[in-house]
N, C-alpha and C positions, 0 to 999 in steps of 0.2 A: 845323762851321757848315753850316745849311742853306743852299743859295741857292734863290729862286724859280723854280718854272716855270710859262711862258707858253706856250699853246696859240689858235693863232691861224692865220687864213686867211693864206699869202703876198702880199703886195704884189710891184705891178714892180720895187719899191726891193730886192729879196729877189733879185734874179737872178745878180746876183754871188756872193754867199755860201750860195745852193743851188749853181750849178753848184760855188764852191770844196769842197762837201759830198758833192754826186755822185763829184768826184774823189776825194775821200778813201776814199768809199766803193766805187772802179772801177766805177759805175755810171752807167749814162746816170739824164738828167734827168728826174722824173716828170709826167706828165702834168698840166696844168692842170685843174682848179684844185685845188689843195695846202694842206695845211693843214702849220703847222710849229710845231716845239717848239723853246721856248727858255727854257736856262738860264742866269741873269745875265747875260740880255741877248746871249749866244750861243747861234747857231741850231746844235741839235744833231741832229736828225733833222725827216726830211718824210714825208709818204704823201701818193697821188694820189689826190685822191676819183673820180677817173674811170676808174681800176682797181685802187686799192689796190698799187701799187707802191711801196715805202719806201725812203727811203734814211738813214743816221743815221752818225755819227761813229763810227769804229771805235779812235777812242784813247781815250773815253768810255762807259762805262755806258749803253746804251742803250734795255735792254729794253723797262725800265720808261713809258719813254718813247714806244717805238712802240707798247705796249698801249693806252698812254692814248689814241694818235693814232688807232688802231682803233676805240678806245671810242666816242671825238668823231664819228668817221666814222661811226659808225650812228647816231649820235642826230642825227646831222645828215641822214642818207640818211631817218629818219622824221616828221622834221621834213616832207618830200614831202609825206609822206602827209598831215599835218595841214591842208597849204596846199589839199588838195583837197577836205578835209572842209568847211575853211572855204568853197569856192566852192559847195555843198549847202546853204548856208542861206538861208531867204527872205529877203523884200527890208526886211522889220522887223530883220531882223538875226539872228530864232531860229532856234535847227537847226531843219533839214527832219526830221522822222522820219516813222519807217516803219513798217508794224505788220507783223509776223509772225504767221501762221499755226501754235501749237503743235503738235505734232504730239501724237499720246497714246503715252504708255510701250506699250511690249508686251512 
């Protein structure tokens, strides 16, 4: 039987059962802000989005897990970049664009 997994920003409510996770893991605690996996509703592993430091259960399966939490971290690190595209747009609301200069083949 499959159980679900949850991929989500840590809460304050999350500081007990990261550090009980760190320990497992003989790891200090990762840096704020964290994102964490949980399956059936048990937190199995964390990464810090503010330096990619992970920690995850070592009586469990993990891999799979911190790949994904990698994954989430960049689509979340370029989600950045979208927030600043969006401040490039006029004040009707359309993007700004820009024209470029082609250059010619040579």
């Amino acid at each position: 039987m499959h159980e679900g997994i949850t991929l989500r920003y840590a809460f304050p409510d999350d500081e007990a059962p990261l550090a009980r996770l760190a320990a497992l893991d003989s790891a200090s605690l990762p840096d704020a802000p964290q994102l964490v996996a949980e399956v059936g509703g048990e937190l199995r592993a964390a990464i810090s989005l503010a330096d990619g430091c992970v920690i995850a259960d070592p009586f469990h399966p993990t891999a799979a897990l911190v790949a994904l939490l990698r994954e989430r971290g960049r689509q979340l690190s370029g989600m950045q970049v979208g927030r600043r595209w969006r401040a490039l747009r006029s004040h009707s609301g359309a993007p700004v664009r820009t024209r470029r200069r082609l250059q010619p083949d040579r």
